[in-house]
C-alpha positions as a Markdown table, in Angstrom:
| # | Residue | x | y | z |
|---|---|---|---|---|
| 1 | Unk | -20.1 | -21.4 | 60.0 |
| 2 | Unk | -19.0 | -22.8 | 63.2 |
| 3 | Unk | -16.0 | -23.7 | 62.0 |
| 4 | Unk | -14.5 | -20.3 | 61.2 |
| 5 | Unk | -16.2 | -18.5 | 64.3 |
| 6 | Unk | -13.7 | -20.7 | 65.9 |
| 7 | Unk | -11.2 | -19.5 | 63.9 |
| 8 | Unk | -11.6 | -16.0 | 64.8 |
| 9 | Unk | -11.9 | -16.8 | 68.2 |
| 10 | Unk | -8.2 | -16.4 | 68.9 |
| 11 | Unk | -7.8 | -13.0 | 66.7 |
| 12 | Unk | -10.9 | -11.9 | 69.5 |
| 13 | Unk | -9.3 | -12.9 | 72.1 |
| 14 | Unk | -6.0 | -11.1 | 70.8 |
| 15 | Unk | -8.4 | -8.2 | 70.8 |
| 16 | Unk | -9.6 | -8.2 | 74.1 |
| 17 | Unk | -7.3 | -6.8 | 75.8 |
| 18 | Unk | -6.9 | -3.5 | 73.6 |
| 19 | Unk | -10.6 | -3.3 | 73.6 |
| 20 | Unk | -10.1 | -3.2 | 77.9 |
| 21 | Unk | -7.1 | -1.1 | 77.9 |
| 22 | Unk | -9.6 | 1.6 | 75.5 |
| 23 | Unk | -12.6 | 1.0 | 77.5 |
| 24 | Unk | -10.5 | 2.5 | 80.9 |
| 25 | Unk | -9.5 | 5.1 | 78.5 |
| 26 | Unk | -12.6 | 6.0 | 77.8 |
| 27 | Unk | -13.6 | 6.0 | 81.1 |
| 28 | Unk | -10.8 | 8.5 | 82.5 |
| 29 | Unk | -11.8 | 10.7 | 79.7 |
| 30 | Unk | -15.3 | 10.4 | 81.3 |
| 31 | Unk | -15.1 | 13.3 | 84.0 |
| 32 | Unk | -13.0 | 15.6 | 81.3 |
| 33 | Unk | -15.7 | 15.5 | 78.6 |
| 34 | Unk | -18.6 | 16.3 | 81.6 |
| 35 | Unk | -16.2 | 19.3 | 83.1 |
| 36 | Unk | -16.0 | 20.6 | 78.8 |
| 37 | Unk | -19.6 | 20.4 | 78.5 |
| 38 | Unk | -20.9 | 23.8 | 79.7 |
| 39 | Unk | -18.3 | 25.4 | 78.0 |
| 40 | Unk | -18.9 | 24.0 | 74.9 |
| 41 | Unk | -22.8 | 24.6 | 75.5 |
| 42 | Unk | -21.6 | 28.3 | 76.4 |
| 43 | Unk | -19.7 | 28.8 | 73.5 |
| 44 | Unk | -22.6 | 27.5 | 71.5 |
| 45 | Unk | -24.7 | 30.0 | 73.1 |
| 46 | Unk | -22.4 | 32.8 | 72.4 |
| 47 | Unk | -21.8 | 31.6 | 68.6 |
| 48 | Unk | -25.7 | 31.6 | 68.5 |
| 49 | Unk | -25.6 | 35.4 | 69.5 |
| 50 | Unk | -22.8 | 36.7 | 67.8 |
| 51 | Unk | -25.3 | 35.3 | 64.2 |
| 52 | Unk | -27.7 | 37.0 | 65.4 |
| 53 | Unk | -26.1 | 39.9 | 65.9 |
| 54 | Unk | -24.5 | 39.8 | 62.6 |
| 55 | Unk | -27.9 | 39.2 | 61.1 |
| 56 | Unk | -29.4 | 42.0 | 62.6 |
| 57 | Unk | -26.6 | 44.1 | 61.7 |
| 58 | Unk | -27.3 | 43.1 | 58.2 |
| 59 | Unk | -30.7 | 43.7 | 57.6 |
| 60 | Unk | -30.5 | 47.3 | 59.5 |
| 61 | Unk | -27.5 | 47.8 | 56.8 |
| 62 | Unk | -29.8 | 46.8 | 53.6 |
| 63 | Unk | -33.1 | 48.4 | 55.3 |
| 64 | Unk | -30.8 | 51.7 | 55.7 |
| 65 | Unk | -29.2 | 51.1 | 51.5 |
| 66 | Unk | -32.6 | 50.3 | 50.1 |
């Protein structure tokens, strides 16, 4: 078992700086994805009321048929 960890030891290492250069990525993406947030909670909000709306809308439409 020991034997090939230290095989893959250089394949991590290899690694390691990719796994860095994402990590920073991810990071600069950090304050975009918290500045997106309440508009994607808005929108969720709106596409919330717009179904219930619709649903509304419905039922008054088969309560006014029926």
């Amino acid at each position: 078992m020991q034997k090939d960890a230290l095989i893959l030891l250089p394949d991590a290492l290899a690694l390691l700086p990719d796994a860095l250069a994402l990590s920073t990525d991810v990071l600069a993406l950090l304050p975009d994805t918290l500045v997106l947030l309440p508009y994607v909670l808005a929108l969720s909000a709106d596409a919330l009321t717009l179904q219930g709306i619709a649903k509304f809308n419905l039922l008054w439409i088969n309560e006014m048929l029926y």
